[in-house]
N, C-alpha and C positions, 0 to 999 in steps of 0.2 A: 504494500500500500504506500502510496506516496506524498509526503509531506500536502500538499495540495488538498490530498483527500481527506487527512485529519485536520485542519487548520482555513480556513475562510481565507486565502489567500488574495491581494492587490491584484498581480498577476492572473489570477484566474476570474476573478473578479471581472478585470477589463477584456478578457477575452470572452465570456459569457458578454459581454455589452455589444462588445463591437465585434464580435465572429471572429476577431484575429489576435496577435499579440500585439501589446501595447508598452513601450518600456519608457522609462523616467530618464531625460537626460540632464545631467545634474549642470546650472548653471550660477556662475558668479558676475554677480549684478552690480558690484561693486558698491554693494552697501553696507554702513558701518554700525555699530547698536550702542543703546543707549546707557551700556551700561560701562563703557568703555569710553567713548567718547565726552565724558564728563556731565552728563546730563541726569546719569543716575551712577556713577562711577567711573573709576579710572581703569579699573582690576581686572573686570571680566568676571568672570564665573572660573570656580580656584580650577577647574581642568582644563579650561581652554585654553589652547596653545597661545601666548600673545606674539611671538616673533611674526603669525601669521598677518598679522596687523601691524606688521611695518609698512608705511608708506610706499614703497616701491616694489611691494607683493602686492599691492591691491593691482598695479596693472592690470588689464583684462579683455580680451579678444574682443571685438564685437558681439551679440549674442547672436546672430545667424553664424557667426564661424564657428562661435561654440557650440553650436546646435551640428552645425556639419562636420566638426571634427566626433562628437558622440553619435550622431547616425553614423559613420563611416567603423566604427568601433562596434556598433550594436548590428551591424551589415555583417560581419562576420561570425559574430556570436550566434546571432538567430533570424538575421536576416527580418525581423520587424520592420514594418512599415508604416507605422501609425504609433506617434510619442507625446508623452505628457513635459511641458518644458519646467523642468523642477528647481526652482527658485531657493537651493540650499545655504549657501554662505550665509554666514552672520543673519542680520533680523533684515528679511525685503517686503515689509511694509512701513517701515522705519526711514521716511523719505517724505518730498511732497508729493501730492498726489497724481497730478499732472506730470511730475517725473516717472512715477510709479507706474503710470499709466502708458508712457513713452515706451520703457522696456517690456510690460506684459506683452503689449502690444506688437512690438520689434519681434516677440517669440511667436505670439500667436499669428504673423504673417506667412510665416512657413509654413506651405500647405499641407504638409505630413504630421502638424503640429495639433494636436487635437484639444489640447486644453493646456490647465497651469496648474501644479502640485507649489501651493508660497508658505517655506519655511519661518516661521515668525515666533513674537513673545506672545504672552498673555497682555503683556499691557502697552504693549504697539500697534492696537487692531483699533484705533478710530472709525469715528460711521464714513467719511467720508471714502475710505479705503475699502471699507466692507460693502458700500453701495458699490463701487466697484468692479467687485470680485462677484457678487451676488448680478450685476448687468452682463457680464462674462456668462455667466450661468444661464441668463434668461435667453442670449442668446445663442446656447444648445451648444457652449463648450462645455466640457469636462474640468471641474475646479474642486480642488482638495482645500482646505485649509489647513497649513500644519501647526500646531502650538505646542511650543518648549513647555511645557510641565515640569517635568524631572520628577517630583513628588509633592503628594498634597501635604505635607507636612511642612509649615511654614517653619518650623526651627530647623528643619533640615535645610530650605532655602535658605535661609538667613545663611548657615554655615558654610554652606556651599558658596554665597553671594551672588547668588540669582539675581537678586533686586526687583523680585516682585512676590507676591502671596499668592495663595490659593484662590483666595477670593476674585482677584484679579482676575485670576483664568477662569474662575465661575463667572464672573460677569461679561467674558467676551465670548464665553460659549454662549452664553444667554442672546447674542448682539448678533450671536451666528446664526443660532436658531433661528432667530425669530424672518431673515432672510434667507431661510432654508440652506446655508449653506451648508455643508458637509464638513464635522471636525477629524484631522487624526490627530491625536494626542499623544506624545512623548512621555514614556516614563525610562526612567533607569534604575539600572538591581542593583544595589553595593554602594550608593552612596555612602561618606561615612556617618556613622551610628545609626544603620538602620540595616535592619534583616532580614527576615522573610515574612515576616509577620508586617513589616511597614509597606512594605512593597504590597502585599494582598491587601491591605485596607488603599493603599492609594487607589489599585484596583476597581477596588467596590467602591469608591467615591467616585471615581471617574465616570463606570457603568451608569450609578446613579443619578450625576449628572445628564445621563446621555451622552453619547459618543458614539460616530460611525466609524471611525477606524483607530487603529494603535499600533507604536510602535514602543516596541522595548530595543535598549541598551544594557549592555554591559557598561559599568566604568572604568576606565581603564585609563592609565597614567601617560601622560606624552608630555617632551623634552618640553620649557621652558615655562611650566604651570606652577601653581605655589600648590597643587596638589602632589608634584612630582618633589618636591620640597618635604611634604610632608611624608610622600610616602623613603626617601631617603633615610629620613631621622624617626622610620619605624613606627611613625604615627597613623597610617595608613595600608590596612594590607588588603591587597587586593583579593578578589574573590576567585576560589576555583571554578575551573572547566564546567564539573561534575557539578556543584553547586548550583551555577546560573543556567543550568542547562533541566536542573528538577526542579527550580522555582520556573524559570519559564513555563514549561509543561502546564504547572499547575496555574498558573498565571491563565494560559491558553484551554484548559480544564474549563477554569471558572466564567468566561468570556463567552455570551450566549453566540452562536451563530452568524447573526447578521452583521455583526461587528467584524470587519474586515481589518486582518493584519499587514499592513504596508511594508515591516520589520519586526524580525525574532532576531536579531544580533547587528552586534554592528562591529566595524574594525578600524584600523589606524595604519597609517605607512609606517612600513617598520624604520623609515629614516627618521620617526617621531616615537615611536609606542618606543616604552621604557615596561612596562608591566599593564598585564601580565600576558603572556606573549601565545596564550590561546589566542586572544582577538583576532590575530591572525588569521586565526583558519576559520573563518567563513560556515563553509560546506560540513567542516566536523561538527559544529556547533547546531547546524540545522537539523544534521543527519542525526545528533543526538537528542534532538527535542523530538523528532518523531520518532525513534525507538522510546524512549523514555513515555508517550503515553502510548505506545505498541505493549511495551510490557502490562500496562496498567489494563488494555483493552478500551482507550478512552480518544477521543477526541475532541475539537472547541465546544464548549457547550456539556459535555461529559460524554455516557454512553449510546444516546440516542442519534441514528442518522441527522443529515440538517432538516430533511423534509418533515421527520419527527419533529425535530424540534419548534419547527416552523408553526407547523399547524398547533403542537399543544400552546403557543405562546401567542395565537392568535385564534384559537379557540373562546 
């Protein structure tokens, strides 16, 4: 059985829509966040790489080049025809809007271009941005909203230096709803002091919130962070393989059906990751969340088909 088939998959997702494969190509908009740029801090968030925020790495292709150097890459792999242009770097609604609108724009002119996946904070989604994103929609593209969460646990942001709350991210879910747009929400496993227990309540807050889609992360330590700092001087240890690979599981266990996973892991260049050097491997990481509810006999949602589950939660 194949991951796909226990798990509510993005990928399969967009191929159930549109008959064919649909892939993300990830693009840098050359936007910077607010938490960094002095507006709500200087720091970042303690893992974020900052060397990456030297002024002369913001550089950056045009986004039709970057869009054809990632089709020419995704041509090879699987040969897709049809991509969502994924607005990942730093916060891209973090701008004016009229500029904001210039780049979505620049991406959605490419005719293989079928919508926009826009990586952002909980407290950088103003209305005038979310109007929009939600006119994008009305006019029959495909749009994700993505929002950094990390964890509903506001002491755990604080510690982190997130520089926003829960509540924040409650209220721009709320701002999305109500424009129907579609959230995926980020969380990550192993922040520090917090463990599997925190991680399953962020969960079920999230759920409870409402949410269309999720990603989880691993944390994982990369060259020039004050988390790489911490974890140096032993204040930080990162999380095993085996560990983040049976809270996933049960992460993806407790997640009804309809809620579509965008990401079960994630990874770092090894000319950055410092710990722990599973992130790396991708595919081991996946392969082991679907053996891990193989043994259990479970899938998203638990033991019930999706069809099962469909009809009892709409019964």
């Amino acid at each position: 059985m194949a991951l796909s088939d226990r798990i509510h998959t993005l990928g399969q997702a967009l191929l159930q829509r549109y008959g064919e494969r649909v892939h993300k190509l990830a693009i840098n908009a050359g936007f910077t966040c607010p938490n960094r740029d002095g507006s709500k801090g200087i720091g970042g968030c303690t893992f974020c790489n900052n060397s990456s925020f030297n002024p002369q790495k913001q550089q950056h292709p045009p986004i039709a080049e970057q869009i054809e150097a990632g089709r020419r890459v995704i041509a090879r792999r699987t040969g897709a025809r049809k991509f969502l242009a994924y607005f990942q770097a730093y916060t891209n609604t973090y701008d004016d809007p009229a500029l904001l609108k210039a780049r979505y724009d620049a991406a959605l002119a490419e005719p293989d271009v079928i919508g926009l996946s826009i990586g952002t904070r909980p407290d950088c989604v103003p209305t005038p941005v979310l109007d929009l994103l939600a006119d994008y929609r009305a006019r029959g593209f495909e749009v994700w909203l993505e929002l950094g969460l990390q964890s509903t646990f506001d002491a755990t942001l604080e510690r982190v230096n997130r520089g926003h709350t829960f509540d924040e991210y409650r209220q721009a879910l709320a701002a999305a709803q109500q424009r129907s747009l579609p959230v995926c929400c980020h969380l990550i496993l192993g922040l520090p002091g917090e463990g599997e227990e925190q991680a399953i309540t962020s969960l079920e807050r999230v759920l409870a919130a409402g949410v269309e889609g999720l990603k989880l992360h691993p944390l994982h330590v990369v060259k020039g962070t004050a988390l790489a700092n911490e974890w140096r001087h032993g204040l930080y240890q990162p999380w095993t393989m085996e560990r983040y690979i049976e809270l996933a599981a049960e992460l993806v266990v407790r997640t009804p059906w309809p809620v579509i996973y965008h990401r079960l892991t994630g990874t770092a260049s090894l000319d950055l990751l410092l710990a722990p050097h599973w992130c790396n491997y991708k595919w081991k990481v996946l392969n082991g969340i679907e053996q891990a509810l193989a043994r259990r006999g479970l899938r998203q949602g638990g033991g019930e088909s999706p069809q099962q589950q469909i009809a009892r939660r709409t019964a």
